[in-house]
Structures are given as structure tokens and as C-alpha cells.
C-alpha positions as CSV (number, residue, x, y, z in Angstrom):
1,X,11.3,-21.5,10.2
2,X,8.1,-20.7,9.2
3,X,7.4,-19.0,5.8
4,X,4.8,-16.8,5.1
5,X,2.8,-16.8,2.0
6,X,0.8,-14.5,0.3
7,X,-1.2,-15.8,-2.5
8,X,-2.5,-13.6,-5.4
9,X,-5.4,-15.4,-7.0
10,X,-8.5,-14.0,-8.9
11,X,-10.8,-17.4,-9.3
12,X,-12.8,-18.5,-6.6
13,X,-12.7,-22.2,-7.4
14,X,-8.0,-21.8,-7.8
15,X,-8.1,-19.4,-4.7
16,X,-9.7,-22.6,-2.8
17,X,-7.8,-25.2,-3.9
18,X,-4.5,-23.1,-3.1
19,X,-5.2,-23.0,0.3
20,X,-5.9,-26.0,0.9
21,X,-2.4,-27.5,-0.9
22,X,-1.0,-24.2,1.3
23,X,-2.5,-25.6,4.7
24,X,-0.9,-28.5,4.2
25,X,2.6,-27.6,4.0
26,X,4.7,-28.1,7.0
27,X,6.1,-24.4,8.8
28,X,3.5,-22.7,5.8
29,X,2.0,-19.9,7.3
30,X,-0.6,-19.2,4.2
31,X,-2.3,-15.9,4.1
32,X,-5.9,-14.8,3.1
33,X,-5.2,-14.5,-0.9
34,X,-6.0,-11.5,-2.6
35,X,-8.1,-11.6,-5.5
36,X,-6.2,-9.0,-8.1
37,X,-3.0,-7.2,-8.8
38,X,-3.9,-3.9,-6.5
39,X,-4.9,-5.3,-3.8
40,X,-1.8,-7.5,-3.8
41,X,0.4,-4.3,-4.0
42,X,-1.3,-2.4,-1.7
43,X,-1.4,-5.3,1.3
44,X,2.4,-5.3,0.3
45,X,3.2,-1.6,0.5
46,X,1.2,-1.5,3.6
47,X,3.3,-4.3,4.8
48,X,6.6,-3.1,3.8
49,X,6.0,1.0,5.7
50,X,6.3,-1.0,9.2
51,X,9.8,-3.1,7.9
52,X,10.9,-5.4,5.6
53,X,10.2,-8.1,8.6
54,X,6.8,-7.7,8.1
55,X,6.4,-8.5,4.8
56,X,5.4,-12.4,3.6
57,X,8.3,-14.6,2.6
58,X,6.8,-15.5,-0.7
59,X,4.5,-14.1,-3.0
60,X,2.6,-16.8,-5.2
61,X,1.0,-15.4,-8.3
62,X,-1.6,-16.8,-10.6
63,X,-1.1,-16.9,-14.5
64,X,-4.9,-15.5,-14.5
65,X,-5.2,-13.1,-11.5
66,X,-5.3,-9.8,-13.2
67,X,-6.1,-7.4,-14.1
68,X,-2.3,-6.5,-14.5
69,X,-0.8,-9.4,-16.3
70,X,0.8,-12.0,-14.6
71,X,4.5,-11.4,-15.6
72,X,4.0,-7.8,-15.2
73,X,2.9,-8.3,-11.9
74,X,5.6,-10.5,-10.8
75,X,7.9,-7.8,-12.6
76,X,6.2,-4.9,-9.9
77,X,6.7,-7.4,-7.0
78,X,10.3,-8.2,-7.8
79,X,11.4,-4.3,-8.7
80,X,9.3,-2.8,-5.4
81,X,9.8,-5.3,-2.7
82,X,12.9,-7.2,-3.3
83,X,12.8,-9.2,-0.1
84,X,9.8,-11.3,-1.2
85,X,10.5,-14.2,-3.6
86,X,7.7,-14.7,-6.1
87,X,6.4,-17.8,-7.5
88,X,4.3,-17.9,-10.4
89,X,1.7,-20.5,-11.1
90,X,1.2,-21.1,-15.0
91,X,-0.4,-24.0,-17.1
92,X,2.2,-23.5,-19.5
93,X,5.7,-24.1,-17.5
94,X,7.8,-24.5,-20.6
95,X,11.1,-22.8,-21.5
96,X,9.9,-19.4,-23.1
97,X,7.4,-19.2,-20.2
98,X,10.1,-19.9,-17.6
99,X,12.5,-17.8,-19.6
100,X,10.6,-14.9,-19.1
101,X,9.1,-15.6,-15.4
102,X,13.0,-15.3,-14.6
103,X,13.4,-11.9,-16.8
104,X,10.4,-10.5,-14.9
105,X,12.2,-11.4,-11.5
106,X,10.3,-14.5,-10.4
107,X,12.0,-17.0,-7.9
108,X,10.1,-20.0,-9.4
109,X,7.9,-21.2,-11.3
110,X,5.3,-23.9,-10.4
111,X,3.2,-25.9,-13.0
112,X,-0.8,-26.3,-12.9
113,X,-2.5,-28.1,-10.9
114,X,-0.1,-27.9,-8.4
115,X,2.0,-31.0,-7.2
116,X,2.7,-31.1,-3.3
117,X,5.9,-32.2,-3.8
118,X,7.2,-29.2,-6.4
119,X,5.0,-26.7,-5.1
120,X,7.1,-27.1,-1.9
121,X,10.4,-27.4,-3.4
122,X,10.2,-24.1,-4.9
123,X,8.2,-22.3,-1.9
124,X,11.2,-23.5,0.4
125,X,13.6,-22.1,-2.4
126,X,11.3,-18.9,-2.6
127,X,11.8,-18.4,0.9
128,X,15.0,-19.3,1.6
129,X,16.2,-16.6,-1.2
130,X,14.0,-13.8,0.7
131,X,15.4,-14.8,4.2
132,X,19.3,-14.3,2.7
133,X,18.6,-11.0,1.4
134,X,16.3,-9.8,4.2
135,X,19.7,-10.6,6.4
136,X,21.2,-7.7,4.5
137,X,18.7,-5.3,4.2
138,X,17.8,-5.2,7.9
139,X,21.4,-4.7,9.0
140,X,20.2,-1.0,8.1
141,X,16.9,-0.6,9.6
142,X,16.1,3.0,8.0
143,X,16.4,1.1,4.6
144,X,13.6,2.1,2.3
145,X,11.3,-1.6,1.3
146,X,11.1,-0.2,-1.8
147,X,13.6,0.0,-4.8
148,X,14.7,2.2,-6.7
149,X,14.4,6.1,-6.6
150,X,11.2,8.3,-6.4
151,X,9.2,8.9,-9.2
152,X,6.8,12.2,-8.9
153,X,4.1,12.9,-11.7
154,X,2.6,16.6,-12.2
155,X,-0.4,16.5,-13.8
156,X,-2.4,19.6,-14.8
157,X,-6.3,20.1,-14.1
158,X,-7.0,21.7,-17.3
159,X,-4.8,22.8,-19.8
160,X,-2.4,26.2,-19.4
161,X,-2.1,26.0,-15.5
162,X,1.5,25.4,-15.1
163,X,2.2,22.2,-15.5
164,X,5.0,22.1,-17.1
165,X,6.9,25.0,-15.4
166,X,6.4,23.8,-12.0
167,X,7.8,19.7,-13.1
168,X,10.9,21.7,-14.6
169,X,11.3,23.8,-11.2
170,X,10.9,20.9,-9.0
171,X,13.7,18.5,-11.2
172,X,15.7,21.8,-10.8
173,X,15.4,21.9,-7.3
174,X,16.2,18.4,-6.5
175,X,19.0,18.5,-8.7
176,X,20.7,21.8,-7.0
177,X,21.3,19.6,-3.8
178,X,23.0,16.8,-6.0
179,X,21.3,14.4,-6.5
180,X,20.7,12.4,-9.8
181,X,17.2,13.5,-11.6
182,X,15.4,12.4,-14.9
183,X,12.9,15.0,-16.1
184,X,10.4,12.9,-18.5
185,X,7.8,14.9,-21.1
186,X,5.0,12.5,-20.8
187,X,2.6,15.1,-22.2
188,X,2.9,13.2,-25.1
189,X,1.3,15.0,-28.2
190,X,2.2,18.9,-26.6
191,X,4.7,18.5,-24.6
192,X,7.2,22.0,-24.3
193,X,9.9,20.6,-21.8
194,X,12.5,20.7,-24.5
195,X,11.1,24.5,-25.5
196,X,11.0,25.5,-21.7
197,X,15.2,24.0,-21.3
198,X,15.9,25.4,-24.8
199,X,17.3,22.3,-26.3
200,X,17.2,20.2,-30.0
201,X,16.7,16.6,-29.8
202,X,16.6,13.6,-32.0
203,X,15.8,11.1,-29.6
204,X,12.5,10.9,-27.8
205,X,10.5,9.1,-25.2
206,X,8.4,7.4,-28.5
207,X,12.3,6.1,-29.5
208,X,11.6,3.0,-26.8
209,X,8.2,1.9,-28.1
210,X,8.3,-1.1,-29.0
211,X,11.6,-2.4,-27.6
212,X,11.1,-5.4,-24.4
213,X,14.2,-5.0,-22.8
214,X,15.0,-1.4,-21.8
215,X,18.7,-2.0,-20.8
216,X,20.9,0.6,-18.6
217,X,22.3,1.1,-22.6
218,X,18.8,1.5,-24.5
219,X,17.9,4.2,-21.5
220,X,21.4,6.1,-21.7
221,X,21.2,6.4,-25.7
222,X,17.4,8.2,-25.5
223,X,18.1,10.2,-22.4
224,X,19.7,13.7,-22.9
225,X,22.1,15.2,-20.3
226,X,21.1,18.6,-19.9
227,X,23.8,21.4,-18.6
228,X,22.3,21.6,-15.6
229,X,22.8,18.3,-15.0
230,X,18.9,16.8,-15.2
231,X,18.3,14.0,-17.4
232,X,16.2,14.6,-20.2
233,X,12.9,12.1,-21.9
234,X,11.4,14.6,-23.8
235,X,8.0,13.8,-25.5
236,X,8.5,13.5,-29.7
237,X,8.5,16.4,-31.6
238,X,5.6,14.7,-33.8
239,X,2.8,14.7,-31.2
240,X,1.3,11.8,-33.2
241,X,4.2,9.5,-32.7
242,X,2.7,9.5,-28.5
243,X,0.2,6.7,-29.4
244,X,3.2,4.0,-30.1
245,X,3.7,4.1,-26.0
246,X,2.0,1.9,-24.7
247,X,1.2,1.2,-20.6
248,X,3.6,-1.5,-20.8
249,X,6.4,0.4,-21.9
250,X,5.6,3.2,-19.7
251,X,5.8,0.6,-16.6
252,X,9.3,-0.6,-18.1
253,X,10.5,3.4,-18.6
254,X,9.8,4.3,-15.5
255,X,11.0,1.3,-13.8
256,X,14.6,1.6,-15.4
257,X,14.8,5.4,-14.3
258,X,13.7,4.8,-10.8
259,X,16.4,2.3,-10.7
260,X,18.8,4.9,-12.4
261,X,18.4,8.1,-10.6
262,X,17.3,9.1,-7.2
263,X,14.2,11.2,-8.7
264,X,12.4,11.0,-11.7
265,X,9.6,14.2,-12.3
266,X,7.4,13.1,-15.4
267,X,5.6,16.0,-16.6
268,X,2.1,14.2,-17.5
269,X,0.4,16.6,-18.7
270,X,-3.5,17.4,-18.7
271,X,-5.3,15.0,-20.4
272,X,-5.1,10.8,-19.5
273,X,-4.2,8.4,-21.5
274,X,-2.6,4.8,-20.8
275,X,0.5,5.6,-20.9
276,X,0.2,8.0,-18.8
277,X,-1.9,6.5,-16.8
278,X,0.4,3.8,-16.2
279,X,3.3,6.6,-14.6
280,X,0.3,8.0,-12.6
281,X,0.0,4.6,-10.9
282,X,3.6,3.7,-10.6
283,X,4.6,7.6,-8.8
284,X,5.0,7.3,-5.0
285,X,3.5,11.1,-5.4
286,X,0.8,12.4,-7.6
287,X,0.5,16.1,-7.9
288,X,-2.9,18.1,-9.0
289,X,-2.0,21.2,-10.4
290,X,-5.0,23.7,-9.9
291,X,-5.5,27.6,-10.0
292,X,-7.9,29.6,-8.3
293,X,-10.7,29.4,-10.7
294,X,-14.2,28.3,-10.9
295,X,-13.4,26.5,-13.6
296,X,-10.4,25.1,-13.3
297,X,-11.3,23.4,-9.6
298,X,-14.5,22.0,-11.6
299,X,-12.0,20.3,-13.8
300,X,-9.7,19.1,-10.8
301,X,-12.6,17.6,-9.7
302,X,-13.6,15.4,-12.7
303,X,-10.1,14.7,-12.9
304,X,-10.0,13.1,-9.5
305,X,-12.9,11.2,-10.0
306,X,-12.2,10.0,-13.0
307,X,-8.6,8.8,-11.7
308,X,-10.9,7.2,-8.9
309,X,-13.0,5.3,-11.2
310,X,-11.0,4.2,-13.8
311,X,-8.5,2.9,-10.8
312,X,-5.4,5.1,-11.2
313,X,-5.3,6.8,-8.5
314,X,-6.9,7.3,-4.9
315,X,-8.0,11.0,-4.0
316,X,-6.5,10.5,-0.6
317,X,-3.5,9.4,-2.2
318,X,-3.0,13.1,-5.1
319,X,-1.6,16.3,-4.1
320,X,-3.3,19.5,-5.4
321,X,-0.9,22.5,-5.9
322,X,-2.4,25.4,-6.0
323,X,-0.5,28.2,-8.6
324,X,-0.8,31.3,-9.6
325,X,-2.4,32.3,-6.3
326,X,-3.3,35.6,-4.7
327,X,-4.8,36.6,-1.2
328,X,-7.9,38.7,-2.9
329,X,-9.3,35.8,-4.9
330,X,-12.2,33.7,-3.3
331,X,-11.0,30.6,-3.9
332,X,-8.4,29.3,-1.8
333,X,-6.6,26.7,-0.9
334,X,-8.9,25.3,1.9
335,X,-11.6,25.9,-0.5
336,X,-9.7,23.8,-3.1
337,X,-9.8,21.0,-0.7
338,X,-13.3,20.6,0.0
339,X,-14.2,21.0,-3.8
340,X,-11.9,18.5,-5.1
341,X,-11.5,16.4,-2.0
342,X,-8.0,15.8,-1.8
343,X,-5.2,17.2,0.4
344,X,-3.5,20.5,-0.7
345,X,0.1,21.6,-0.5
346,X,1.3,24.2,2.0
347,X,3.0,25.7,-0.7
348,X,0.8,28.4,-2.4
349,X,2.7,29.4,-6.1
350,X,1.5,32.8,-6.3
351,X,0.9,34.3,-9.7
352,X,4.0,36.4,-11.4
353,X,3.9,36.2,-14.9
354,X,6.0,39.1,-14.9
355,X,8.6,37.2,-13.4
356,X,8.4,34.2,-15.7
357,X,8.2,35.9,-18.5
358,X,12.0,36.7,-19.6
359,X,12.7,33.0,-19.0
360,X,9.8,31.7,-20.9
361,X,10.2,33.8,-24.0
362,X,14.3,32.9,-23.6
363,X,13.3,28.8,-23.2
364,X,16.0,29.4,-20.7
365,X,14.1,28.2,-17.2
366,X,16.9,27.4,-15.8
367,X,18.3,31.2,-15.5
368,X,14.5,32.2,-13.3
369,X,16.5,34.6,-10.9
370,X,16.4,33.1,-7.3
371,X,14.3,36.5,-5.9
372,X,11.5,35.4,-8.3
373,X,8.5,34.2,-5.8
374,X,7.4,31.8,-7.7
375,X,10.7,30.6,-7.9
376,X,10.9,30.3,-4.1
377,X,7.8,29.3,-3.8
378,X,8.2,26.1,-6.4
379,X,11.6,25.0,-4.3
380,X,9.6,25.5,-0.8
381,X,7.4,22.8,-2.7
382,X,9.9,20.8,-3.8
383,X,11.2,20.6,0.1
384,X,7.6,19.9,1.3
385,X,7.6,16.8,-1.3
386,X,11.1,15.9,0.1
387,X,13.2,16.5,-3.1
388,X,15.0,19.3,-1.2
389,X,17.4,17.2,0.4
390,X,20.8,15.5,-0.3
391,X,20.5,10.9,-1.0
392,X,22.3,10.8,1.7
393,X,20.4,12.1,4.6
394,X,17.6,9.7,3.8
395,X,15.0,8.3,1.6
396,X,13.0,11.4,-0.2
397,X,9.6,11.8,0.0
398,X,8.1,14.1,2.6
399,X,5.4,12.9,5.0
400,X,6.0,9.5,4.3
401,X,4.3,8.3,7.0
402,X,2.1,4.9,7.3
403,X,1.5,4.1,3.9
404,X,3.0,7.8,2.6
405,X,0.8,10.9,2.6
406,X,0.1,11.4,-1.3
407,X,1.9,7.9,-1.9
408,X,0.3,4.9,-4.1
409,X,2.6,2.0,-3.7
410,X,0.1,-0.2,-5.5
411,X,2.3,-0.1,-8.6
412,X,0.7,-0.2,-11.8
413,X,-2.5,-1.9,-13.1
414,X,-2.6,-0.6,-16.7
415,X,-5.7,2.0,-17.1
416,X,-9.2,0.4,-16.6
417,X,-12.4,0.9,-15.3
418,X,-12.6,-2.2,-12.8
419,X,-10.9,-4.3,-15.5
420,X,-11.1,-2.1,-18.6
421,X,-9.3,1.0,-19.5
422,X,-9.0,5.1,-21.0
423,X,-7.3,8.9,-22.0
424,X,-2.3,14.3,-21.6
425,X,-1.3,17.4,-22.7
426,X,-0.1,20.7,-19.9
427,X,1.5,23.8,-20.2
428,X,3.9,25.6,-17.7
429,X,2.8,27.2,-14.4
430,X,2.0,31.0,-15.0
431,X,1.2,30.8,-18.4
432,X,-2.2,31.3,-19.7
């Protein structure tokens, strides 16, 4: 059998002497490597939208290959694309380090400078591990690569454009047809989830700072079940307490809900930080929200471009939502487009404050009466993002074509600009 191999190294002189230890394996069918974290995930989402088949036996990772750190990396590999066995190469192959490679989700671990003898002893272990499970997953050939449930962030352009009403609509809607949703408050220092659901909390999204091992347990003691049946990360009530989360907590937050509950909305608010930079990265769907104003689209647009340089997200790769819309403004959505230069819903919200108003003043979203147009409108936009539909009919995520319409399967790379990093807060969708 032949084992493919997909080598994730960032120095020139390692990436060299891989290959060449590689080339000599018998059956090794070595890959180009890849010379960071993204480009590792993206080759493997890529990969893994035609089938499992297509993806490389074994991953090998470098100790040094950044920018995400090794053991996070092999932690993204492992949780994403189960049917690839990863192998990490480290200086340092002592208990702690071997310990933890095995937390993250690693196959093996292999000792620099390689040995031909153990680097192929573990390879052939690697792959032998991916070959078993891939024998299960492709008995069902419409089985998602990926693991875990969907994450979708909502982010606002600017502050006061309906962030956070449309993230509570859309976990709404995806909950009605039954299946399991965590609604998270990432807009760390403002966020109103908990004012817009009418509920007191103690614990909060800060409560996990800080802890390594988010267990099923950890997760189940912070979330709150909410009578509608949405479970509940709300941001902390003191907005300073944000800055204890850090990007790697956020990566192990929103790893443990995706593997808890078929969706998981996180409000992100409007302005960046890691943290939320980090759930921005991880989301198979990034939405933009945007209203029909000079200034706001000006603002959509240094957002976008600043997601693009600092590596968080492609422009190709967000959705802009266009709310409080009418047909007598100027701006519209085709207009929205070409400004900000990334594709736009179908789904127009149109403005009706009116409408939102009882159940904003009440903190009682949840009782928006079904004739309310924006109402309709958020749920049409919920369907057109694939939450509309029961687990059982399928995977969600609408327009998942190729490598998924507004999709970024790269995982998450912590925020930086190249290799270096930067800065959330939203409010609900038809209020000023």
C-alpha cells in the first residue's frame, strides 16, 4: 500500500532534509511540504471537499513550522480531518512532550534528526491507523471530512448595525427545526446577548480562561440552557474580565462546542481582537453585517482588508448581510459588493424597528411575532446559510460547494500580520 505524506515544514534547510529521508521510504508517496500552518489546512480542506480518499495518509508536523504552534496545529489536524494520522517532529521527545502530542491528537511522535528506522515505524503506524478509520468513514460517502458541527461567526461592520439581533435570530432558527445550538457572546467587553434572551448569569465565557483541558464537564458547567432550548456562552458581565481569553482558549472553546452541538453562532461583535480573531478563523462561515450607508460600507471595507492582512479571513471566503434595508436608498446590495468586495447574501433584512422594538425593550427576542419581516427575513437567511434544516437530512452549510462558498477550513492561526498579531464589540440588527 502506498502512504501518502504530507509534510508541514517552515525551514528551508528541515524541509530538504525531510524529503530526502521521505524519498527513501519504501511505498512513501511524499508530497511537496508546505511551509506554515495555513497553507497546511487549506491543501487539506481542499483535499478533504472531493472525499476523505483524497486526503494524505499522514500528516508530519514540524516542532517549528508555525506560525500556529506546533501542538495546536496537530490539535486542528486531528479535530478537522480525523482520517489523517499526524506525526510530530520535536527535538524534545520526552514524556511531557509525548504526553501532550497524544492530548493534542497526534499518532506519533518522532525525535530530531530523524532516524530511518523510527521515522518509518511510526509513519507505517500513522498510516495504518488512517487506513482503519477511513474503512468506516467511507462506508457513508456523503460523510462530511470534517468533525464536529458548524460554527458561524456574525460580526458587525461598525458598531449598532445589528449584530447581535440577527446571531440570536439565526441560533433561533436553527434551533426551531431541532437541532442542538450554542449561541456564544464573544463581543467580549459589550456583549447584550444575555439582555436581548432576558436572562441572569453567574457563569461566563471569561469562567474558562485559563483552564487546558475544557472537558464535556468544564463546558456543561459554564453553558446555560436557555428555555428555548439554545445553549448559552454569554460574554462576562465585567467587560474587562474579556482580556483573560486568550486565542488559545478561544481555539479550545469553540472546538469543544463544535464537537457538542450541531451549530454554534458566536456573536463577535464589531471590533477584533485575538480572541475573536481566533473564532473568525475557526467558522466554516463568516458573516459581515453591513447597512446601507456611506459610512458603514466604508467600515465593511477596512474591516475586510484588515481581516485580509492580518490573515484571518479571505474576502472571498466572508458573507456580507445587508440589514435594515429599503428599496429607495442608493446603496444596495450589488453596490455593497463592489465596495467591499465580497459576496452578499440574497437575503436583504429590511429595516423595522417598529417591529423589533416590543421585543427589545421586553429582552424577550425570542417572542418577535412570526409576521415580523425582519423576522422572516433573518430565518430566509438562516436557510440560505443551511441552518434551516433538520441533522438529519445532511451536513449544514449552504453552498458548500468546492471548498464552501463563504467557508475557511484553514482552521486557526492565532491573529498576526504574516507572523504577528491584533484587535469586538456589536449591537443587535435594527438598533441604532
Amino acid at each position: 500500500m502506498v502512504t501518502r505524506i504530507l509534510p508541514a515544514v517552515g525551514d528551508a534547510d528541515a524541509a530538504r532534509s525531510v524529503t530526502t529521508l521521505l524519498s527513501q521510504l519504501p511505498d512513501a508517496d511524499p508530497a511537496r511540504p508546505v511551509a506554515d500552518s495555513t497553507l497546511l489546512l487549506d491543501t487539506l480542506a481542499q483535499l478533504a471537499d472531493e472525499s476523505v480518499a483524497d486526503l494524505p495518509e499522514v500528516v508530519l508536523v514540524h516542532e517549528r513550522v508555525g506560525p500556529l504552534p506546533a501542538l495546536e496545529l496537530v490539535r486542528e489536524v486531528a479535530l478537522r480531518f480525523p482520517a489523517v494520522g499526524v506525526v510530530l517532529m520535536t527535538a524534545d521527545a520526552g514524556p511531557g512532550v509525548y504526553s501532550a502530542a497524544m492530548d493534542a491528537g497526534a499518532r506519533g511522535v518522532v525525535k530530531l534528526p530523524l532516524s530511518y528506522d523510527e521515522l518509518s515505524a511510526r509513519l507505517q503506524a500513522a498510516a495504518n491507523w488512517a487506513t482503519g478509520v477511513r474503512r468506516h468513514l467511507t462506508a457513508d460517502p456523503t460523510l462530511p471530512a470534517g468533525a464536529g458541527g458548524t460554527v458561524i461567526t456574525v460580526s458587525g461592520a461598525k458598531g449598532g448595525v445589528g449584530t447581535t439581533t440577527l446571531a440570536v435570530q439565526l441560533a433561533l432558527a436553527a434551533r426551531s427545526v431541532g437541532t442542538h445550538v450554542a449561541l456564544v457572546d464573544m463581543d467580549l467587553q459589550s456583549g447584550d446577548v444575555a439582555s436581548y434572551l432576558d436572562v441572569q448569569f453567574r457563569r461566563s465565557i471569561a469562567d474558562l480562561a485559563g483552564i487546558k483541558d475544557i472537558s464535556p464537564r468544564v463546558l456543561q458547567d459554564v453553558v446555560m440552557h436557555h428555555e428555548t432550548g439554545v445553549g448559552l456562552l454569554l460574554a462576562p458581565a465585567e467587560g474587562e474580565r474579556g482580556e483573560e481569553l486568550d486565542e488559545r482558549t478561544t481555539r479550545q472553546i469553540i472546538g469543544a462546542l463544535r464537537t457538542r452541538y450541531h451549530v454554534v453562532i458566536v456573536d463577535c461583535g464589531a471590533q477584533l481582537t485575538g480572541a475573536n480573531a481566533a473564532a473568525i478563523e475557526m467558522a466554516d462561515a463568516a458573516v459581515l453585517v453591513v447597512t446601507p450607508d456611506v459610512v458603514t460600507v466604508r467600515a465593511a471595507k477596512r474591516t475586510v482588508r484588515m481581516w485580509d492582512r492580518l490573515q484571518v479571513r479571505k474576502a472571498e471566503e466572508t458573507l456580507a448581510v445587508v440589514n435594515r434595508h429599503t428599496r429607495g436608498t442608493e446603496i444596495q446590495p450589488p453596490l455593497v459588493q463592489r465596495i467591499v468586495g465580497t459576496p452578499v447574501a440574497r437575503t436583504a433584512v429590511p429595516a423595522g424597528f417598529k417591529e423589533l422594538q416590543p421585543a427589545v425593550d421586553s429582552g424577550r427576542m425570542q417572542d418577535l411575532d412570526d409576521r415580523s419581516t425582519v423576522k422572516q427575513a433573518m430565518w430566509a437567511l438562516a436557510g440560505e446559510l443551511g441552518l434551516g434544516r433538520h441533522p438529519d437530512d445532511g451536513p449544514p452549510g449552504h453552498g458548500r460547494s468546492k471548498r464552501s462558498r463563504y467557508r475557511n477550513d484553514r482552521g486557526s492561526i492565532g491573529l498576526r500580520r504574516r507572523r504577528g498579531g491584533a484587535p469586538a464589540a456589536g449591537r443587535p440588527a435594527g438598533e441604532g
